[in-house]
C-alpha positions in Angstrom: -43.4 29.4 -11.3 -40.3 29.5 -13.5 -38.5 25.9 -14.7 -35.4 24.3 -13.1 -33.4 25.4 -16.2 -34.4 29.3 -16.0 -33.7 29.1 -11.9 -30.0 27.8 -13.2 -29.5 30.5 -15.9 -30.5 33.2 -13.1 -27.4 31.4 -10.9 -25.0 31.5 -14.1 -25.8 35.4 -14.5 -25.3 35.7 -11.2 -29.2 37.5 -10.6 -29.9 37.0 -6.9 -33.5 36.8 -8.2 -32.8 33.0 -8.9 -32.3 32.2 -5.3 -35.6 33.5 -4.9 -37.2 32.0 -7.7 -35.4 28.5 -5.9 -37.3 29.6 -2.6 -40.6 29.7 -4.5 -40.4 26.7 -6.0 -38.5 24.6 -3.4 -38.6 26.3 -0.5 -41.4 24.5 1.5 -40.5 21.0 0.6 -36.5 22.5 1.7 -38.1 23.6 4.9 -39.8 20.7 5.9 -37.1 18.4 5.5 -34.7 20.3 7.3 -37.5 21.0 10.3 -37.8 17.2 10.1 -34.1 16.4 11.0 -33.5 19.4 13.5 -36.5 20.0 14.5 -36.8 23.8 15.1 -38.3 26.0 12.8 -35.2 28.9 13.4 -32.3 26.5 13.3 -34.3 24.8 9.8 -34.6 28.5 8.5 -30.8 29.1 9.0 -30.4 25.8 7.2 -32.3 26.6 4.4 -30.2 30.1 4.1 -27.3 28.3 4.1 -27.9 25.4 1.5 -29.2 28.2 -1.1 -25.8 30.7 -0.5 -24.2 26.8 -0.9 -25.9 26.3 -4.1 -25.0 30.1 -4.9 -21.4 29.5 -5.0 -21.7 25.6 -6.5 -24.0 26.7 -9.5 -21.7 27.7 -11.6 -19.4 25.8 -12.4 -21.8 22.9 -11.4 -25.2 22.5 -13.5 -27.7 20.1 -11.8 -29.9 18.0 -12.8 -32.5 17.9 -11.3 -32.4 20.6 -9.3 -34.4 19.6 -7.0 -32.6 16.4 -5.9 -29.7 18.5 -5.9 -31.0 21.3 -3.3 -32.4 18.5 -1.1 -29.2 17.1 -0.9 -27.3 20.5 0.4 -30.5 20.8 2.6 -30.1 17.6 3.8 -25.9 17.7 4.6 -26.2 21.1 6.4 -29.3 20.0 8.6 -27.4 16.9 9.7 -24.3 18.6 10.7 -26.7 21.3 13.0 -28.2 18.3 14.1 -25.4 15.9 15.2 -23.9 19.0 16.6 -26.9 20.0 18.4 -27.5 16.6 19.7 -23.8 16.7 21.6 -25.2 18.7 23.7 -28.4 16.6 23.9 -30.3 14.1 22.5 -34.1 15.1 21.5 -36.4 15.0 17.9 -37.6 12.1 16.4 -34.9 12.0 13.8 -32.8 10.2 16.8 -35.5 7.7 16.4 -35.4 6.9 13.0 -31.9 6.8 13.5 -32.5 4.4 16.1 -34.9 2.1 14.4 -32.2 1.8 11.1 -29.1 1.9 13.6 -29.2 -2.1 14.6 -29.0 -3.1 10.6 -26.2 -1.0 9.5 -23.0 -1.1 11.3 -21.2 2.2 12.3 -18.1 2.6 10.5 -15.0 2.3 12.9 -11.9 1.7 10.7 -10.9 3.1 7.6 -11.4 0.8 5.5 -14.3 0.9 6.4 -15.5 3.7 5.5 -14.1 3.2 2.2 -16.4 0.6 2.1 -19.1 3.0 2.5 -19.8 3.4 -1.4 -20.2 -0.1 -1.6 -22.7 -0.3 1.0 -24.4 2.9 -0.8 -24.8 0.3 -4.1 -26.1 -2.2 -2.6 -28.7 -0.4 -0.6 -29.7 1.3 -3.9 -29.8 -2.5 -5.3 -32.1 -3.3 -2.0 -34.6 -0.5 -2.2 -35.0 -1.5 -6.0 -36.6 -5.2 -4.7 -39.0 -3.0 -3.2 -42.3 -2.0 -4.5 -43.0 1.4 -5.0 -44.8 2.3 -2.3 -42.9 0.6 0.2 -40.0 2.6 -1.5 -41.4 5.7 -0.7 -42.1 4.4 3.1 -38.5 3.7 3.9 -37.2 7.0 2.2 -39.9 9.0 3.6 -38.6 7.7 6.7 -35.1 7.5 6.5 -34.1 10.3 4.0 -36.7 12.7 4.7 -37.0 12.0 8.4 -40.9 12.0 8.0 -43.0 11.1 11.4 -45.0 7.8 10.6 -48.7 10.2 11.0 -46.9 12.3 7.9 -45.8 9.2 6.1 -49.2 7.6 6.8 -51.4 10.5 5.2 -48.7 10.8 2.4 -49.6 7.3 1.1 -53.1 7.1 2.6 -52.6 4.3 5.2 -52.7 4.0 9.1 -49.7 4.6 11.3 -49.9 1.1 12.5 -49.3 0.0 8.7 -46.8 2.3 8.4 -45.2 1.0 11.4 -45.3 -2.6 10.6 -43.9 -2.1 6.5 -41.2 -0.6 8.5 -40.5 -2.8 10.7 -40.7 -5.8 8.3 -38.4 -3.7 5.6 -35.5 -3.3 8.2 -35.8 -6.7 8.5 -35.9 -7.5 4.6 -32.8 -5.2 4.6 -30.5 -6.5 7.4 -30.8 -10.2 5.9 -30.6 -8.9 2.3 -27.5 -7.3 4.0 -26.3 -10.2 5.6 -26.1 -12.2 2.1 -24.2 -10.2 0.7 -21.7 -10.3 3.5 -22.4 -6.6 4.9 -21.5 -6.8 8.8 -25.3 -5.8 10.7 
């Protein structure tokens, strides 16, 4: 497998090999999240397609670093949007769960300023997962970024479901009152 930095220079030469070189050695990890959040393995294919021709016409001018972060993301953005605009229509997957179980600490934006506020809620949830340990890091985002089921979480880190269920549930509840004090309306 070829480094981030080779996969990049194929994008700046404009070599279609690099988006295959990108499926190689990010595809599967691409492919699960997005199956994770949509749940169906044609809708996460399209999404995958779609974040590489994304990265395609982002890469140049843009040089990430990593690149795998950077992927994920793109992966990520375009599997929500199928998602929320599948879910109009009905509501199904377990990523409505894990919505549902994050939901009651975090307020849904409503005004403007609001959501301008957003970035500052991003900070201080970045300042909240650091008082975690590492492990319990990886739970939450296993759960909440990557939309992992608690069996995939749980042989991930090599602990039951119920423990992965009750670090959960006691980190939501770490958050919203670490949220609280510092005057974030839960």
């Amino acid at each position: 497998m070829i480094e981030d930095e080779k996969i990049i220079d194929l994008f700046f030469a404009r070599d279609q090999q690099g988006i295959q070189e990108l499926d190689n050695r990010y595809g599967k990890i691409c492919h699960t999240l997005s199956y994770n959040i949509v749940n169906n393995r044609q809708d996460a294919e399209e999404c995958v397609n779609d974040a590489y021709l994304g990265a395609w016409n982002a890469i140049p001018p843009a040089r990430p670093n990593p690149l795998l972060s950077y992927i994920l993301k793109i992966v990520r953005n375009i599997s929500l949007k199928t998602y929320w605009r599948k879910k109009a229509a009905k509501r199904s997957g377990h990523y409505t769960i894990a919505l549902e179980e994050i939901e009651g600490c975090i307020a849904a934006p409503k005004t403007v300023e609001d959501e301008l506020d957003a970035r500052e809620l991003a900070r201080i949830m970045g300042e909240f997962l650091d008082t975690l340990t590492l492990e319990n890091r990886v739970i939450f985002m296993r759960r909440y970024w990557f939309a992992d089921s608690y069996q995939d979480i749980a042989e991930f880190v090599g602990l039951s479901e119920k423990t992965i269920s009750v670090r959960l549930t006691r980190t939501r509840k770490r958050m919203r009152q670490y949220l609280l004090k510092r005057g974030v309306f839960v």
